[in-house]
C-alpha positions in Angstrom: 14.3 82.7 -86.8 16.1 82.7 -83.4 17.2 79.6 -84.1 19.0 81.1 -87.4 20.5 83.4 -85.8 21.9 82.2 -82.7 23.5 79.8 -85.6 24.9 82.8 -87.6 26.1 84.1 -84.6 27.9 81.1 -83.2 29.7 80.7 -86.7 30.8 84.4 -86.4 32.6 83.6 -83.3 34.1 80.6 -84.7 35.2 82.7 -87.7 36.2 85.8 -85.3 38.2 82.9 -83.0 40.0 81.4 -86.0 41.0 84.9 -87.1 42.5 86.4 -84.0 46.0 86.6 -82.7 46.0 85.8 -79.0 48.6 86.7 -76.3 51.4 83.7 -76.6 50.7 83.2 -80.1 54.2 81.9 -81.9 54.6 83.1 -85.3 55.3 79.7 -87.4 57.3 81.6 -90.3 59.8 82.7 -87.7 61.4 79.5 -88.1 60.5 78.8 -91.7 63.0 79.7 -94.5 62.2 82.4 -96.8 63.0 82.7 -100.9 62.6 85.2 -103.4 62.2 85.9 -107.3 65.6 88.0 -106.9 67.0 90.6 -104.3 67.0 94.2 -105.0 70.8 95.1 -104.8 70.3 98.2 -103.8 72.0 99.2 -100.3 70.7 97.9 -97.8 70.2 94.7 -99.6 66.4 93.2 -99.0 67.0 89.6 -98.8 64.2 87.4 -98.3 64.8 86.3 -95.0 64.0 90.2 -93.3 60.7 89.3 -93.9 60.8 86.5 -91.1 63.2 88.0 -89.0 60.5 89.2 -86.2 61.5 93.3 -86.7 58.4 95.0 -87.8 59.9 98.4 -88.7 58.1 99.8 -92.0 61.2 101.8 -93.5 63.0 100.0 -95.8 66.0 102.1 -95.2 66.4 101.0 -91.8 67.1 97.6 -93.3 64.6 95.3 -91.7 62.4 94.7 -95.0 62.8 91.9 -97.8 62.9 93.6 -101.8 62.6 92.2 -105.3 63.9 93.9 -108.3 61.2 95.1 -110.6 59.8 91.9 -112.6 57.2 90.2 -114.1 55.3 88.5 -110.8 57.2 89.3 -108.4 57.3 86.3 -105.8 58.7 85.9 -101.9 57.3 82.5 -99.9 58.6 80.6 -96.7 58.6 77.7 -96.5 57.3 76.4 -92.7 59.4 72.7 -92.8 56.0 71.1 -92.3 52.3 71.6 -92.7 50.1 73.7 -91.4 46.6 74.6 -90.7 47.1 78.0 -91.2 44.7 80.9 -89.4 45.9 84.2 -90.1 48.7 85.7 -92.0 50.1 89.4 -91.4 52.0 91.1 -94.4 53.3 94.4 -93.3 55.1 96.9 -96.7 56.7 99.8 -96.8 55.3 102.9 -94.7 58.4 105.4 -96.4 56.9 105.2 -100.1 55.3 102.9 -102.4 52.4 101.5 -100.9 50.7 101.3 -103.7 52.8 98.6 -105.4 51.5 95.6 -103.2 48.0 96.4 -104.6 46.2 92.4 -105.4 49.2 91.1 -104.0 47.9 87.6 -103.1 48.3 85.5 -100.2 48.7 81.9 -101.0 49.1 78.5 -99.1 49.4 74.7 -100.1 51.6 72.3 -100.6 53.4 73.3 -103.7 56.7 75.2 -103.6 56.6 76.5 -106.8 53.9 79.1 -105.5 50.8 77.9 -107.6 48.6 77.3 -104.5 45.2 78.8 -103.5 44.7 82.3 -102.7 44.3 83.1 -99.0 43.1 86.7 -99.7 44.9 89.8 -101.4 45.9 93.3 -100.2 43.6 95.4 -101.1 43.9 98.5 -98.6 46.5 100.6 -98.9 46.2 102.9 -96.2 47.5 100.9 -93.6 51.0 99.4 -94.8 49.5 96.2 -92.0 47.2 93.8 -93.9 46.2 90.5 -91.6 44.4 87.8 -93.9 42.0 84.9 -92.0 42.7 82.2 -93.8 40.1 79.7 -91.9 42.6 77.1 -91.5 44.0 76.3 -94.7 46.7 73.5 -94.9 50.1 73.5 -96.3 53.5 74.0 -95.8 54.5 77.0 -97.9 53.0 80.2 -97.2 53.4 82.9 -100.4 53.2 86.6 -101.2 52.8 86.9 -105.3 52.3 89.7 -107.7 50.6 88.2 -110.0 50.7 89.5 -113.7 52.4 92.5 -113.2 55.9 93.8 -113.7 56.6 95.5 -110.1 59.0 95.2 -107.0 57.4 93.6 -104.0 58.7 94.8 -101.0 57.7 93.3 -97.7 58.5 94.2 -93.9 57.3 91.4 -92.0 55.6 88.5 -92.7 53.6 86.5 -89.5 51.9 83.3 -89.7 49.9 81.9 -87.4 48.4 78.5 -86.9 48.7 74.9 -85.9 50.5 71.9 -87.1 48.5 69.0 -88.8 48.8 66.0 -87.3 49.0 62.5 -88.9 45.9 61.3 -88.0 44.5 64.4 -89.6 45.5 63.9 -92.8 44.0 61.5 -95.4 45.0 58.5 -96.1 44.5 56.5 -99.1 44.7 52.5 -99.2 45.0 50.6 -102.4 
């Protein structure tokens, strides 16, 4: 029984270790370049690209927050140039209304640009317009907000990812 749960409890740490932000951390999507399903032309405009641009200010009238028009599944990804193994991602909304409209968002990461990767984790708390996602190392090289099956805006502040490149002796190889 100790023996089980020293085990548990060393897997905890390896979980809580992956899923931290530590001092000196870089945020990979800082450098990425960010798309949307359209932009909300509605002063001030919400491009795609004030979702990586490092300001995490939660009003959207300030300026500092990406916005799609209302659609069907809405969409906003960056793409990070390479691949990652990726550990946590942080999507901050709106504090000034509408909170409620990134409900299920999901989180997704892969390999394929046109967003059909698998799901990191969704926002579910709506409380807090801060939602930060472990996502245990999951590889690929776009990282993806999606409102999936629902006509809505999606409107995001900031969106941090953290993690570490994969290497090329890390991934697989196939010979024929």
């Amino acid at each position: 029984m100790k023996t089980l749960v020293a085990l548990v409890l060393l897997g905890s740490l390896g979980l809580a270790r992956c899923c931290s932000i530590h001092p000196g951390d870089t945020n990979i999507a800082r450098s990425g370049e960010a798309s949307q399903s359209s932009d909300l032309l509605f002063e001030p405009i919400g491009y795609a690209k004030k979702a990586i641009d490092g300001v995490t200010d939660t009003n959207w009238y300030h300026g500092f927050c990406s916005h799609t028009n209302a659609e069907p599944s809405p969409w906003w990804k960056v793409d990070l140039k390479q691949k990652y193994k990726v550990n946590v991602v942080v999507v901050i909304g709106r504090s000034d209304c509408c909170m409620e409209r990134m409900k299920d968002a999901e989180v997704r990461i892969g390999n394929s640009p046109d967003n059909n990767n698998p799901v990191c984790g969704k926002v579910t708390q709506l409380s807090d317009p801060t939602t930060a996602l472990c996502c245990n190392g999951m590889e690929g090289q776009y990282v993806s907000v999606v409102i999936p099956g629902l006509n809505e805006f999606l409107h995001l502040c900031e969106v941090e990812v953290y993690g570490d490149p994969v290497t090329q002796t890390e991934e697989k190889h196939v010979c024929w």
